[in-house]
C-alpha atoms as one frame of an Amber mdcrd trajectory, in Angstrom:
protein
  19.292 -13.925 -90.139  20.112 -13.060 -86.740  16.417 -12.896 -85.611  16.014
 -16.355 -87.428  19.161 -17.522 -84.839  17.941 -16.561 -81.510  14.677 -17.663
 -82.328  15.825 -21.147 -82.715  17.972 -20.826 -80.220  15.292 -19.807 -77.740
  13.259 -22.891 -78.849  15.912 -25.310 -78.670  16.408 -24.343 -75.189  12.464
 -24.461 -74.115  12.508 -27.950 -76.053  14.936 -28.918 -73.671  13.905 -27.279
 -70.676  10.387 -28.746 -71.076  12.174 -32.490 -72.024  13.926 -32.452 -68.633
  11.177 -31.448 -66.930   8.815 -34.746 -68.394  12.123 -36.848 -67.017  12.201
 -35.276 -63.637   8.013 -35.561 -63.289   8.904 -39.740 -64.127  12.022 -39.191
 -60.918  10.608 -38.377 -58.012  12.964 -39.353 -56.072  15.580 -37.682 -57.758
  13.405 -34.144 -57.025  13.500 -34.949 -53.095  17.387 -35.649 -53.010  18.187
 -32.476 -55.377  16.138 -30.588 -55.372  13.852 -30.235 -52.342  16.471 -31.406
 -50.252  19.658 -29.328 -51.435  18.388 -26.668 -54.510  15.203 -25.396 -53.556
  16.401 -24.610 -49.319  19.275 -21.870 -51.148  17.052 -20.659 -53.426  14.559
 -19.776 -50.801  16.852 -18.297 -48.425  18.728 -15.825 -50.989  15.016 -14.702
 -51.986  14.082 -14.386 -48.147  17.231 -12.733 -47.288  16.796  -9.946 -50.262
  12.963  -9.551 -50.000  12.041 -10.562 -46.168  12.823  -6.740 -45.012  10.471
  -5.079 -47.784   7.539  -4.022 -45.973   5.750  -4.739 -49.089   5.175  -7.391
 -51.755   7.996  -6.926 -54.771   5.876 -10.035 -56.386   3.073  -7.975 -56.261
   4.881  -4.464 -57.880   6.668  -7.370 -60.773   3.038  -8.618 -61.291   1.718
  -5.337 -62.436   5.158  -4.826 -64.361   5.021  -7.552 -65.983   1.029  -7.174
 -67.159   1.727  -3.626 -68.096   5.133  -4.632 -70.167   2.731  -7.500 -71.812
   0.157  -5.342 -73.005   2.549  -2.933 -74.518   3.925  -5.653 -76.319   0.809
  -6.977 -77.206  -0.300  -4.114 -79.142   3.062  -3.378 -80.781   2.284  -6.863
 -82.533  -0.116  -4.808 -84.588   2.292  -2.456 -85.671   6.082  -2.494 -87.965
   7.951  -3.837 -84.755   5.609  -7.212 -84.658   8.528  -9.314 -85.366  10.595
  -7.762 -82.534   7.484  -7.742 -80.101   7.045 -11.180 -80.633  10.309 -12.544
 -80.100  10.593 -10.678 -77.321   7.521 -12.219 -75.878   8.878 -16.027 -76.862
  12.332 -15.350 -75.302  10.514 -13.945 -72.150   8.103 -17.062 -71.768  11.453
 -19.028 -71.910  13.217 -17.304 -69.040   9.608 -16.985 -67.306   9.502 -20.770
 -67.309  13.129 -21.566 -66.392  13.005 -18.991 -63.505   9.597 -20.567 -62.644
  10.237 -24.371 -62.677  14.110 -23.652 -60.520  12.368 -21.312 -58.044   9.440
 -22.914 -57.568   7.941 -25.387 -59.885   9.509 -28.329 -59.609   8.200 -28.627
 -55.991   4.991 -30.148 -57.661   6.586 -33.069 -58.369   7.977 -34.241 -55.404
   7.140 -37.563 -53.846   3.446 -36.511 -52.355   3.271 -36.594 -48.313   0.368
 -38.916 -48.807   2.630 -41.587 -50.557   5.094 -41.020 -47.327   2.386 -41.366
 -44.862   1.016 -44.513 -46.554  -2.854 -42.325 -46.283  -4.978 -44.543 -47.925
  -7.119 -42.743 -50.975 -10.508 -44.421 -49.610 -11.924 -44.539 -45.869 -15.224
 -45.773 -44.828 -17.689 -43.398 -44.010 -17.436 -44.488 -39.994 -13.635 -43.110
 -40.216 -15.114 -39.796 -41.599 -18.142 -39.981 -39.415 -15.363 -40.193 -36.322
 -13.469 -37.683 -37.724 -16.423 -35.029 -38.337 -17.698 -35.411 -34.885 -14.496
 -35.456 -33.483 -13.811 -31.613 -34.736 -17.286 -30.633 -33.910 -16.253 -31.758
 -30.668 -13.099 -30.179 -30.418 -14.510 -26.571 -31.858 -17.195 -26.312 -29.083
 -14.295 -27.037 -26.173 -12.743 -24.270 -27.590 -15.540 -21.953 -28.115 -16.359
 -22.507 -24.511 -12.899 -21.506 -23.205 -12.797 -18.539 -25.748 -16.317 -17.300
 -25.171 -19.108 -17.384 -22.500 -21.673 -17.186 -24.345 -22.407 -19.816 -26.385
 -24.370 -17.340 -29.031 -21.426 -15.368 -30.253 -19.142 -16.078 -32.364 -15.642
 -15.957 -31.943 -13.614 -12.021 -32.400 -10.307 -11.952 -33.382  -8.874  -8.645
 -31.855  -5.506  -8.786 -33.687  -5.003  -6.971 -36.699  -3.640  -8.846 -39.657
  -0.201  -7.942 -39.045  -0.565  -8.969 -35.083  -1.941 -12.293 -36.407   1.050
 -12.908 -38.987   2.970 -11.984 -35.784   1.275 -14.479 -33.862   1.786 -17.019
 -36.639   5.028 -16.534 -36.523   5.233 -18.339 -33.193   4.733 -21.460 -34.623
   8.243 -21.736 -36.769  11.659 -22.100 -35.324  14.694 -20.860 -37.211  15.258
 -23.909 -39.195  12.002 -24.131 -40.820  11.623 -22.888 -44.274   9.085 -19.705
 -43.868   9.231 -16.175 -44.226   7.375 -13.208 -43.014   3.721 -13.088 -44.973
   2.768  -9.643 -46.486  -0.623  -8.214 -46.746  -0.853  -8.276 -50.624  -1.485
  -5.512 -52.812  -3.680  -6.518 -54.620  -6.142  -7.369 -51.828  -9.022  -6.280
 -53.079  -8.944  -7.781 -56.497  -8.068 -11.313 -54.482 -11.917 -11.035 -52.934
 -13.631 -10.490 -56.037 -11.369 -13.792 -57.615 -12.112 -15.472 -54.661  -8.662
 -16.333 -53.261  -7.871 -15.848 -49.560  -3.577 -15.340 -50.322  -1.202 -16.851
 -52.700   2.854 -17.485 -53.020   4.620 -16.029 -55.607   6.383 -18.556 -57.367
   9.294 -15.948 -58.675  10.230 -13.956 -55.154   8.748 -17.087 -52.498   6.928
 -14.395 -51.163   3.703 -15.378 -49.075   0.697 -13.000 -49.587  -2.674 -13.154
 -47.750  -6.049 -11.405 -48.678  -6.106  -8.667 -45.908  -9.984  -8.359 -46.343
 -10.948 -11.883 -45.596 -12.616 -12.441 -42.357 -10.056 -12.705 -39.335 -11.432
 -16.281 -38.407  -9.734 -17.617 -41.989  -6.537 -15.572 -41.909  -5.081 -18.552
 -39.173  -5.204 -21.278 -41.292  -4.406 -19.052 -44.517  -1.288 -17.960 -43.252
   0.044 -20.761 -42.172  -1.200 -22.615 -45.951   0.787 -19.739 -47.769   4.104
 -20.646 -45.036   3.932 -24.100 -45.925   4.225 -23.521 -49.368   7.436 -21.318
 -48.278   8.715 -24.789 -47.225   8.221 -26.296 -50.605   4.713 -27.970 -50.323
   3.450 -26.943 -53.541   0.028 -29.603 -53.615  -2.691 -27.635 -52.442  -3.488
 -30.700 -50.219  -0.184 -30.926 -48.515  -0.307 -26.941 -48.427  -3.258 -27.353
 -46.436  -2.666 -30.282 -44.040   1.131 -28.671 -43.166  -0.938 -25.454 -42.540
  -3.781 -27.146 -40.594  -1.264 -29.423 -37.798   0.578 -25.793 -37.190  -2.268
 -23.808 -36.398  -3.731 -26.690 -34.178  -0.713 -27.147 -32.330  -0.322 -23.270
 -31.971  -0.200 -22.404 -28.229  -2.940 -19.600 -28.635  -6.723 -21.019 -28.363
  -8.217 -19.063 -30.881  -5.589 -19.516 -33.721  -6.518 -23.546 -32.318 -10.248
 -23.031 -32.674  -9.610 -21.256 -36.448  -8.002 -24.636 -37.343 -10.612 -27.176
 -35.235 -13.191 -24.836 -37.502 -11.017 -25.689 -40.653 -10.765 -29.137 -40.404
 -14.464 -29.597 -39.186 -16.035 -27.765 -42.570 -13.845 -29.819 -44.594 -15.050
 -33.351 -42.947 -18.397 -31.954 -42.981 -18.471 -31.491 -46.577 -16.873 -34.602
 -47.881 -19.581 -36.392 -44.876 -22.683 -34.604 -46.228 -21.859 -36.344 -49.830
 -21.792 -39.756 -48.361 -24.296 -39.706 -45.397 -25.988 -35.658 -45.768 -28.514
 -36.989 -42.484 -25.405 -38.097 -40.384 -23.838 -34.866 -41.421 -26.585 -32.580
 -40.156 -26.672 -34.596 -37.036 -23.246 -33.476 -36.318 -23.489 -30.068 -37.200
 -27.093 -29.756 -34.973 -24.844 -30.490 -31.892 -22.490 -27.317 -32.809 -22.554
 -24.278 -30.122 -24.231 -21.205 -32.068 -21.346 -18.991 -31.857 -19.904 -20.900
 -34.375 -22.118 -20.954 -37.267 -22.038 -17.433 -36.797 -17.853 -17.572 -37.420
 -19.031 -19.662 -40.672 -21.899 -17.274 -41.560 -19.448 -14.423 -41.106 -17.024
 -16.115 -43.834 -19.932 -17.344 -45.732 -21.268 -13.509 -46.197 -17.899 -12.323
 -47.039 -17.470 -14.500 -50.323 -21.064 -13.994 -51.105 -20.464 -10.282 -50.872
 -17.647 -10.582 -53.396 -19.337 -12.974 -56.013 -19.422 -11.940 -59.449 -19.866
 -13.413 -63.218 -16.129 -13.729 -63.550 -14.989 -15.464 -60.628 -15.650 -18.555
 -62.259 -13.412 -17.992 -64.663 -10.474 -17.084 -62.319 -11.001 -20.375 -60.562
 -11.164 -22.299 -63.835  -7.788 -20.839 -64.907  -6.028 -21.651 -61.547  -7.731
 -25.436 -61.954  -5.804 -25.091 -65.638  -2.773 -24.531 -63.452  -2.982 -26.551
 -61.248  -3.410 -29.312 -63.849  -0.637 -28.330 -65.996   1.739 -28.895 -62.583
   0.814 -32.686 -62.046  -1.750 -31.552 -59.584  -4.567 -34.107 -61.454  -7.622
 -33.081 -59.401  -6.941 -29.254 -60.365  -8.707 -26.749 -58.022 -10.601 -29.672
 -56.025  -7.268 -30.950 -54.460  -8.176 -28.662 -51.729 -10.362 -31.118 -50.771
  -8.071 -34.107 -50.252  -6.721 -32.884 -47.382  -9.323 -35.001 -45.540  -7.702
 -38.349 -46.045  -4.328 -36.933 -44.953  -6.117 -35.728 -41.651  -7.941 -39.186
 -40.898  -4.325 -40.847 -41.796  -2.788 -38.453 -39.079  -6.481 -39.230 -37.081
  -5.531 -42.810 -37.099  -1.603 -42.584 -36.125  -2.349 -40.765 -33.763  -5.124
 -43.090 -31.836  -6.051 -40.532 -29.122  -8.906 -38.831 -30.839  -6.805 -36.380
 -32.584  -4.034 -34.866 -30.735  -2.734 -34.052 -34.897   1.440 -33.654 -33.704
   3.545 -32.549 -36.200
């Protein structure tokens, strides 16, 4: 009888919990002025002020917990105890998604920076074509300044901790962001082909220490803007791409001018694939060897099941409003011609 209780007690309160949260996905609005703008800020600083002075990742160490704990469970349901194994998993995927949608998920449903910016969802392929050559452009001034020779590609010295350092620079003390650990788990990240993550549960900001030093730029500063609450991979990326181009260090510049240049490039070479190549011919060599560098490193890591890590973080990405899945990565070009246009100087991409 009293197993009967709390399990109807546990699924009248996921019933509600997932009710409210179809109401506040239809309120916008409402998100912003509560949450984002009064909620979410405490929540993040009582997580950064406990875990910011951990050398390492607690998400990480919970993450193995947690899979461990699950498996045990998981095979008691074949044994006398199933009943209390599996209410015990049910009450946990409660609390799980309560402590998930308060710490963290209910930043996907915030009004959308493209809705705020006005970006329109089309542009004519002479916008993009502008756009493209203007970061070709852009890359080869700073490949000239960073190297001689226009054959090399570009050597980040710092290690990864210098370059989170480095990062750092960007923030002042009212922004949002924490200090990004090296994750744990690394190696594992590389063969699921993911260059860092956030924890939803601690706000901790991981990065793949094994990717290529030309990516970790641009990856850091994605993983610190979802620190700040931009959950949409999009908006994760274009908040990470305008810091790292207006960082005052050239190479951390050229990392993003790189950035934004392969993602123009890709979106140009389905519309116009001649135009595309046109642009890339005029690129200094140095740099396709900074993208044959990153290109090898992936390649290196491919396997049969990194598909299938990819299609479960497109699941995810679904499930949290975030329609175009794992592709979303791509939109970030029409919020970079939107801040191309505003700005009407070829670029200068202010935050």
């Amino acid at each position: 009888m009293k197993t009967r209780s709390i399990f109807f007690g546990n699924l009248f309160f996921l019933l509600l919990g997932i009710s409210l949260l179809f109401v506040a996905k239809e309120k916008p609005l409402w998100i912003d002025s509560i949450y984002v703008e009064k909620v979410y800020p405490l929540v993040f600083s009582s997580r950064e002020w406990f875990f910011s002075a951990l050398p390492f990742s607690i998400g990480d160490f919970f993450y193995a917990c947690l899979i461990i704990w699950f498996v045990i469970q998981l095979r008691r349901l074949f044994s006398k105890h199933w009943k209390q194994s599996l209410l015990l998993l049910f009450l946990s995927f409660t609390i799980i998604f309560y402590w998930f949608q308060v710490s963290w998920g209910l930043n996907y449903h915030r009004t959308p920076i493209d809705q705020k910016l006005k970006a329109k969802e089309k542009y004519t392929e002479k916008e993009l074509i502008e756009l493209t050559s203007f970061f070709a452009m852009r890359s080869n001034l700073l490949h000239e300044q960073l190297s001689p020779n226009d054959s090399l590609a570009i050597q980040f010295k710092d290690n990864t901790a210098s370059l989170i350092d480095r990062m750092q620079l960007a923030y002042t003390s009212s922004d949002n962001v924490g200090r990004v650990k090296v994750s744990l788990f690394s190696l594992p990240l590389s063969y699921m082909g993911f260059s860092g993550y956030l924890n939803p549960f601690t706000l901790e900001a991981q990065v793949n220490g094994r990717i290529p030093k030309i990516n970790l730029p641009i990856t850091i500063a994605h993983e610190m803007a979802h620190q700040q609450g931009y959950a949409a991979e999009n908006e994760a990326n274009f908040i990470g791409f305008l810091t790292a181009y207006n960082h005052p260090d050239r190479d951390i510049q050229y990392a993003a001018s790189l950035f934004g240049f392969r993602y123009c490039y890709a979106e140009l070479r389905k519309a116009n694939p001649a135009k595309a190549k046109e642009i890339a011919q005029n690129l200094r060599p140095g740099i396709f060897g900074n993208f044959t560098i990153s290109t090898a490193f992936w390649k290196k890591h491919q396997n049969p099941f990194e598909p299938l890590f990819k299609k479960s973080y497109d699941t995810y990405l679904k499930a949290n409003s975030q329609t175009n899945g794992i592709q979303s990565y791509n939109n970030v070009v029409s919020l970079l011609l939107q801040q191309f246009n505003v700005d009407e100087n070829l670029g200068t991409f202010k935050k």
